[in-house]
C-alpha positions as CSV (number, residue, x, y, z in Angstrom):
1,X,36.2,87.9,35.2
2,X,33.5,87.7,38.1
3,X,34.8,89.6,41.4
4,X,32.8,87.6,44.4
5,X,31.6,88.8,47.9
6,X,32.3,87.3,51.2
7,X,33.6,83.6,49.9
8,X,34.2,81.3,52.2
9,X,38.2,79.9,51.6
10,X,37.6,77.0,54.1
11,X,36.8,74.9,51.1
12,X,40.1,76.2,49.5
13,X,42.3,74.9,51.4
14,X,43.8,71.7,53.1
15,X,43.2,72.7,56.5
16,X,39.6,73.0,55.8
17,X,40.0,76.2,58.4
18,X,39.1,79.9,57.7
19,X,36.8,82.3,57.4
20,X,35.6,84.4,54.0
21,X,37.4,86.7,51.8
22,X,36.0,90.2,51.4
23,X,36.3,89.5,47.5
24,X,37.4,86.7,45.4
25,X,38.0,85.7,41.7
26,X,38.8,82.8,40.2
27,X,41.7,83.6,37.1
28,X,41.2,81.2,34.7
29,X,44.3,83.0,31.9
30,X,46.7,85.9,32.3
31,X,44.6,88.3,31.1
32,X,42.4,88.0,34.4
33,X,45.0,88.1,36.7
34,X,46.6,91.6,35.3
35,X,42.9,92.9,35.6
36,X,42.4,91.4,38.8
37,X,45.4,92.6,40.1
38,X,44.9,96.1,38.4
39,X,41.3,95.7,40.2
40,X,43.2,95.5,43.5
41,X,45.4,98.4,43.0
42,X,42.8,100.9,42.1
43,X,40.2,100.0,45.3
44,X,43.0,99.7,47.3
45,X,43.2,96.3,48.8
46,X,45.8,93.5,49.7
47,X,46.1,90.6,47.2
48,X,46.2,87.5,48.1
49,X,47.7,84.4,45.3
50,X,46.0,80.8,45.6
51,X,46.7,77.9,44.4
52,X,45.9,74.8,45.8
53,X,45.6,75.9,49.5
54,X,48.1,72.8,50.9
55,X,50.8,74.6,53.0
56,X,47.8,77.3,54.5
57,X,46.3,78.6,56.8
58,X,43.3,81.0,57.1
59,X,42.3,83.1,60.4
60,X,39.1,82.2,61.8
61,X,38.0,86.3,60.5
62,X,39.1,85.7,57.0
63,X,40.8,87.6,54.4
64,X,40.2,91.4,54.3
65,X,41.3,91.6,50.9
66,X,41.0,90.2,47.2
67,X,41.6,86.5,47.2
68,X,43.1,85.4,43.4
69,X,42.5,81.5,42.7
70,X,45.1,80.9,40.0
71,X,43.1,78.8,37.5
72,X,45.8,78.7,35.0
73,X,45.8,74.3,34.6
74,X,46.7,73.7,31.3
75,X,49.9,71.6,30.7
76,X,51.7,70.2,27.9
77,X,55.0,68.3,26.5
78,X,57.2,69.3,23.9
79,X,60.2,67.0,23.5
80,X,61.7,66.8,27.1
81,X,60.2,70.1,27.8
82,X,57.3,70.6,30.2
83,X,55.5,74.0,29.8
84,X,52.7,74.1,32.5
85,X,50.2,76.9,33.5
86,X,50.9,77.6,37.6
87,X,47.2,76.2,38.1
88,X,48.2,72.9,37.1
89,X,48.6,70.2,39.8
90,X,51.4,68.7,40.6
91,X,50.0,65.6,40.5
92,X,48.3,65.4,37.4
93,X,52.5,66.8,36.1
94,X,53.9,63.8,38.2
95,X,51.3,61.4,36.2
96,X,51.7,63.2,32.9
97,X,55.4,62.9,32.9
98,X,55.9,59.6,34.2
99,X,53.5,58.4,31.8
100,X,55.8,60.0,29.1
101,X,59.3,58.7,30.3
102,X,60.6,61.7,32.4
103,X,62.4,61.8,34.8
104,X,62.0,65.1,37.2
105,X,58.8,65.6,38.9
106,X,58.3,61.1,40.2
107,X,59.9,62.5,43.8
108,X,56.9,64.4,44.1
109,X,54.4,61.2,43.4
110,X,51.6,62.1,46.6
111,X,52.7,65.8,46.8
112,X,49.2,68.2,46.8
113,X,48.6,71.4,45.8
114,X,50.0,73.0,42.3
115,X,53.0,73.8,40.7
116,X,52.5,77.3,41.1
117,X,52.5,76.8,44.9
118,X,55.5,74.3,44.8
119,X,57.4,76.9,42.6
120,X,56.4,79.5,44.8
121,X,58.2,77.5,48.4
122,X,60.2,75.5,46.3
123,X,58.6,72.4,47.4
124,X,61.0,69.7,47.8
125,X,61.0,65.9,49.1
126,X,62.9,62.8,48.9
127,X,65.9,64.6,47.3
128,X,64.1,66.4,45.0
129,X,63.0,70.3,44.5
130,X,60.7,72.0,42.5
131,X,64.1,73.8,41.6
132,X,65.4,71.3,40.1
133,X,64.7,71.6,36.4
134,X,63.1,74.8,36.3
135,X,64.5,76.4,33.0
136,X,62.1,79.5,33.8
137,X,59.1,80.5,34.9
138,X,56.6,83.5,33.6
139,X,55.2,85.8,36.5
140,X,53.5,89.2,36.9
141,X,55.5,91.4,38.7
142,X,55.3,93.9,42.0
143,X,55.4,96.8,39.0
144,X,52.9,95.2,37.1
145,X,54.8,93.8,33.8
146,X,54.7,90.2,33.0
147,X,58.5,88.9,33.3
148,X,60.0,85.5,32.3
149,X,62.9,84.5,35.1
150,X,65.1,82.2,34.4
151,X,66.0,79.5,37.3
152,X,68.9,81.7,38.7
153,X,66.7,85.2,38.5
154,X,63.8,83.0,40.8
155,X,66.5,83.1,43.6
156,X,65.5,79.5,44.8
157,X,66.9,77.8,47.8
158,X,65.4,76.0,51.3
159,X,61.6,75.9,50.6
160,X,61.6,79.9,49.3
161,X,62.0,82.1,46.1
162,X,61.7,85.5,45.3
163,X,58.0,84.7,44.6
164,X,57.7,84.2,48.3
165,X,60.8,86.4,49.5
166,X,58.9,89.6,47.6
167,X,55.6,90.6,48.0
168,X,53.2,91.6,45.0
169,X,54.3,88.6,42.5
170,X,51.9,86.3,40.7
171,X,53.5,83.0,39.3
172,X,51.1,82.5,35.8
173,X,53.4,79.3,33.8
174,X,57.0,77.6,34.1
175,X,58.8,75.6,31.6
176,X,60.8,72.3,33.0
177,X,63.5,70.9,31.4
178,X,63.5,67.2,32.0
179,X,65.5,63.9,31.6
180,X,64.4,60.7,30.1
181,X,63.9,57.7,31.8
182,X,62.1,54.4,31.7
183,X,58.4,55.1,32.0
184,X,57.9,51.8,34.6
185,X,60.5,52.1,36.4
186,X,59.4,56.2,36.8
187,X,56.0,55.3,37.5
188,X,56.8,52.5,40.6
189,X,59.3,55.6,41.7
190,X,56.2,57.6,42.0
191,X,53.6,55.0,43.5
192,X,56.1,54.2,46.4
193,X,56.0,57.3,47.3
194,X,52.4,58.0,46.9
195,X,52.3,54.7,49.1
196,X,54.8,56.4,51.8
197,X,52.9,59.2,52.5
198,X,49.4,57.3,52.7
199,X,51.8,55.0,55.3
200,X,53.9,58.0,57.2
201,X,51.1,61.0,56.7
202,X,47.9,61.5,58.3
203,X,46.1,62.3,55.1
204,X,42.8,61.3,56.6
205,X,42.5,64.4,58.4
206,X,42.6,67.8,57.1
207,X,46.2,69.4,57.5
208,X,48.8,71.8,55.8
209,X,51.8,69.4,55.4
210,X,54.7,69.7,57.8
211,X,53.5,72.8,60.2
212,X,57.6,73.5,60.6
213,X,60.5,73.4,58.3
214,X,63.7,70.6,59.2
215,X,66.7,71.8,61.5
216,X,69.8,72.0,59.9
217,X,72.6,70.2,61.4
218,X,74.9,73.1,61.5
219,X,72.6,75.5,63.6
220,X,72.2,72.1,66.1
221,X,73.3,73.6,69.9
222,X,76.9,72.1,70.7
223,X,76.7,68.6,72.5
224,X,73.1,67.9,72.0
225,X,73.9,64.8,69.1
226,X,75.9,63.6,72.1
227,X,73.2,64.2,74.7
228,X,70.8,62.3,72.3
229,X,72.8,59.7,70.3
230,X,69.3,58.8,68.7
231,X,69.1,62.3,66.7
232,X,71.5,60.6,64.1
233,X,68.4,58.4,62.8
234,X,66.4,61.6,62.1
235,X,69.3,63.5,60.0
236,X,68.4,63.4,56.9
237,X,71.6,64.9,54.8
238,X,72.2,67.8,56.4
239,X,69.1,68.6,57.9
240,X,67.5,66.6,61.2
241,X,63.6,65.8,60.5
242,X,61.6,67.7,63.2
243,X,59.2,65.4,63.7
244,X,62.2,63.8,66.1
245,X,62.1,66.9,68.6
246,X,58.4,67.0,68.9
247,X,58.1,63.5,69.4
248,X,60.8,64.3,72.0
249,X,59.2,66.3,73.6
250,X,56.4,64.0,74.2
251,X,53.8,66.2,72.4
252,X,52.5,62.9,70.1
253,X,48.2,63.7,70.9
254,X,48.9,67.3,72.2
255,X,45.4,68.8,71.6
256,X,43.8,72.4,71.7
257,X,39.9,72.2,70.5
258,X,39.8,70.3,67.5
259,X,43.3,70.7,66.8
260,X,45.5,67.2,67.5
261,X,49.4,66.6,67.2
262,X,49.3,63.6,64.7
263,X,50.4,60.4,66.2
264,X,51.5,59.2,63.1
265,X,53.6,62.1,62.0
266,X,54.2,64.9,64.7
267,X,55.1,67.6,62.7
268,X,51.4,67.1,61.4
269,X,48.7,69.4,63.4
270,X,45.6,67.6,61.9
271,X,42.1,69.1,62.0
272,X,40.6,66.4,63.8
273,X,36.7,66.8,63.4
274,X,36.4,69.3,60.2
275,X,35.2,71.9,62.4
276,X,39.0,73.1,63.8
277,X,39.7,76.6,64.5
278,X,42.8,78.7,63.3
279,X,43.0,79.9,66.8
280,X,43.7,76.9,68.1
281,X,46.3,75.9,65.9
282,X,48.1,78.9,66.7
283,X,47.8,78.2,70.3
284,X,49.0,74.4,69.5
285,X,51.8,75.6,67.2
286,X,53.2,77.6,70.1
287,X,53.0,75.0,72.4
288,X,55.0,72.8,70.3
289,X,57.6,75.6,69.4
290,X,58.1,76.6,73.1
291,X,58.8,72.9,74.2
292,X,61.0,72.6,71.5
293,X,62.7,75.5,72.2
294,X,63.0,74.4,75.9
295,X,63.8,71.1,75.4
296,X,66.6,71.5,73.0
297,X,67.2,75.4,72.8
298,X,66.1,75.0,68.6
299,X,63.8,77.5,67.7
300,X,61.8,76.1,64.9
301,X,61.1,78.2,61.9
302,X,57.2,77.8,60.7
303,X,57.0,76.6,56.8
304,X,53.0,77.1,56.4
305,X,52.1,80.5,55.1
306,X,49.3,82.4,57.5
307,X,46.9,85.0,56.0
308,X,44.4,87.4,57.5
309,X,46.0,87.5,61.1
């Protein structure tokens, strides 16, 4: 285990935005990220878990602490079973088990990042969570002791777990319990909606995902579905896609520096040139929460994780 100096994280991450961290390591098993960790502890500094840097964002100063890329990729089947390390992306697991015939993971066909990260927010699209068929996942805890938590002990619900809900945990493997299927049929699941996002996403541009999490329908203010009868087409279950309020709002091209509200999905702020700063999408993201906000009376709740503000 090699503890670097001043790394730059912009390469880490999605956004390509942020400055350096102070240290970084690269765990490539357990054992590195108990000493890591234990590394931490003793010259007292903040920690800091990476995976595959999708749902990010880094200050423009960096990270003024120990940045641990989880390394931990390896991935196998046994029976319906997948056991994966949390370094593992997810889709290399979407491939791997629609190649096998099953079912579990083909919602997440286009998803980035790992499963450590999608564990970790419980990512979730087109119906599907992470949560879904977790049967349990192993994880250094605040105290220091590797635990194994079963699906119930992980506290999952709405794009959270007690892996984000706590501070000091460090997801290391999960085991899925999965469903078989017909391996074609699984695999065109998959490719239509690797196909949607390259449609619906602006993947050409770097970006964290969806800056904001959807609005659910019950905390909607009373009368506004029948102020804007055209809401109903962005519910989706029961949650309303925010996308529809920002668009709304008429923030579509809304731009601070060389940070742009996506035309093509608007709850998207792209990095438009590869040179954007974290200020400015903190400027932009405020923007688009106050109109919100004094548009509808919704105050949107941020999804992407911030570090070193």
């Amino acid at each position: 285990m090699e503890i670097q100096e001043n790394i730059e994280l912009k390469p880490y991450t999605n956004y390509k935005i942020g400055g350096p961290a102070r240290y970084f390591v690269s765990a490539k098993n357990e054992q590195d990220v108990v000493d890591a960790v234990a590394w931490a502890k003793d010259k007292d500094v903040p920690v800091f878990i990476l995976g595959g840097g999708t749902n990010l964002l880094v200050s423009d100063s960096g990270y003024d602490g120990l940045v641990i890329n989880v390394a931990l990729d390896s991935s196998s089947l046994r029976g319906a079973r997948l056991v994966t390390g949390a370094g593992a992306t997810v889709a290399a697991l979407v491939d791997t088990t629609t190649e096998a015939g099953l079912s579990g993971f083909e919602w997440a066909g286009g998803l980035p990042g790992t499963i450590g990260g999608a564990i970790h927010g419980n990512a979730g699209a087109f119906g599907g969570e992470t949560k879904d068929h977790v049967v349990l996942v192993r994880a250094l805890s605040p105290t220091g002791t590797i635990k194994e938590l079963s699906a119930d002990e992980c506290r999952f619900s709405y794009r959270t777990s007690i892996f984000k809900q706590e501070e000091g945990w460090v997801i290391l493997s999960a085991i899925f319990e999965l469903v078989k299927g017909d391996v074609e049929e699984l695999k065109k699941v998959a490719e239509g909606y690797r196909e949607w996002r390259r449609t619906k996403h602006p993947l050409e541009y770097g970006n964290c995902g969806s800056v904001f999490k959807r609005v659910a329908v019950s905390s909607l203010p009373k009368g506004l579905v029948d102020a804007h009868p055209d809401i109903t087409q962005a519910i989706r279950g029961d949650q309303v896609a925010t996308a529809y309020f920002i668009d709304a709002c008429g923030l579509k091209l809304r731009r601070v520096g060389d940070v742009q509200v996506s035309e093509k999905h608007p709850n998207f702020l792209v990095n438009l040139t590869g040179n954007a700063r974290a200020e400015d999408v903190v400027i932009l993201r405020g923007i688009v929460k106050h109109a919100v906000q004094d548009t509808f009376g919704i105050t949107l709740e941020q999804e992407v994780e911030d570090i070193g503000f």
